[in-house]
C-alpha positions in Angstrom: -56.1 -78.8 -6.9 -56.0 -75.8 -9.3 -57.3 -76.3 -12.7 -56.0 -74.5 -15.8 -57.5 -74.5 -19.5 -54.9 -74.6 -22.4 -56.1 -72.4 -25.2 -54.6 -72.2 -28.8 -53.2 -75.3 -28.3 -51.7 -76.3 -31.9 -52.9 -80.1 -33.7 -49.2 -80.8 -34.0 -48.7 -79.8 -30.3 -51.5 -81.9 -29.2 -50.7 -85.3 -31.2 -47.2 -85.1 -30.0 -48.6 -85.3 -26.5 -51.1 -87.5 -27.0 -48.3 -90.2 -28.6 -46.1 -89.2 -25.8 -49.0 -90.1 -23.3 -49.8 -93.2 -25.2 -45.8 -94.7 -24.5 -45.6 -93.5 -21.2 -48.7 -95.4 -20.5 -50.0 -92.3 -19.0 -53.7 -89.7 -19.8 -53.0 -86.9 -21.4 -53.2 -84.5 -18.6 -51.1 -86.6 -16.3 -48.1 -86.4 -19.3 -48.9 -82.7 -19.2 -48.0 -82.5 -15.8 -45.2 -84.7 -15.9 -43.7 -82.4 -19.1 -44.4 -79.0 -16.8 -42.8 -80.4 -14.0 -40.0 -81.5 -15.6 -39.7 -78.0 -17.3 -40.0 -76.4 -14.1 -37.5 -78.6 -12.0 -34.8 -79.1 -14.2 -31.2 -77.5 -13.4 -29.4 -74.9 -14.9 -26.3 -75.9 -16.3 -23.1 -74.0 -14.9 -21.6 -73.2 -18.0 -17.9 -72.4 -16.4 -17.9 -75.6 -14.5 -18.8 -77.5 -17.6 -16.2 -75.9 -19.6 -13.5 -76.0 -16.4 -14.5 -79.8 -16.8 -13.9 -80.5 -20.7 -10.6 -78.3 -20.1 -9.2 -80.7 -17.4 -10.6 -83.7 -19.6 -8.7 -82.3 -22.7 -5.4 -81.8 -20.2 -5.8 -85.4 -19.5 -5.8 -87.0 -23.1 -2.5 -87.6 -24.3 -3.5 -87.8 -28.0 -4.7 -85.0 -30.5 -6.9 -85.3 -33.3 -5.9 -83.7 -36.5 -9.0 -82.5 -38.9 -7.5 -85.1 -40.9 -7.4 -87.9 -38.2 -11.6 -87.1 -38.0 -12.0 -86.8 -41.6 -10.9 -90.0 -42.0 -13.1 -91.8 -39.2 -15.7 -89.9 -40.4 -15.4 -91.4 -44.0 -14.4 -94.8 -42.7 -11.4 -94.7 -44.4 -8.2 -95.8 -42.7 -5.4 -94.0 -44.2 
């Protein structure tokens, strides 16, 4: 195994991983690990197929929302 020593390493930084160690039930350097690896491994988004997508979606959906229509859900009122 290779080791590496963190230098610099912010207070705020460091609680925040210790409390995310803490609920994962997990040391600190195995959260570590677990945060780079996910970091390392996760996938780029395809940002044409994931608009391609939401185009077809929208294509789909009969209805259209009117800034009005939202303004009124978002104040609850039912007018």
């Amino acid at each position: 195994m290779i080791t590496i020593t963190l230098k610099d390493l912010p207070p705020r930084l460091h609680r925040e991983l210790k409390a995310r160690a803490v609920a994962h039930g997990r040391s600190l350097n195995t959260e570590m690990l677990a945060c780079l690896e996910a970091s390392v491994h996760s996938s780029r988004v395809d940002v044409e197929t994931v608009l391609a997508e939401a185009r077809a979606l929208r294509k789909s959906v009969k209805i259209r929302l009117t800034q009005k229509d939202l303004l009124a859900a978002k104040t609850g009122s039912r007018a």
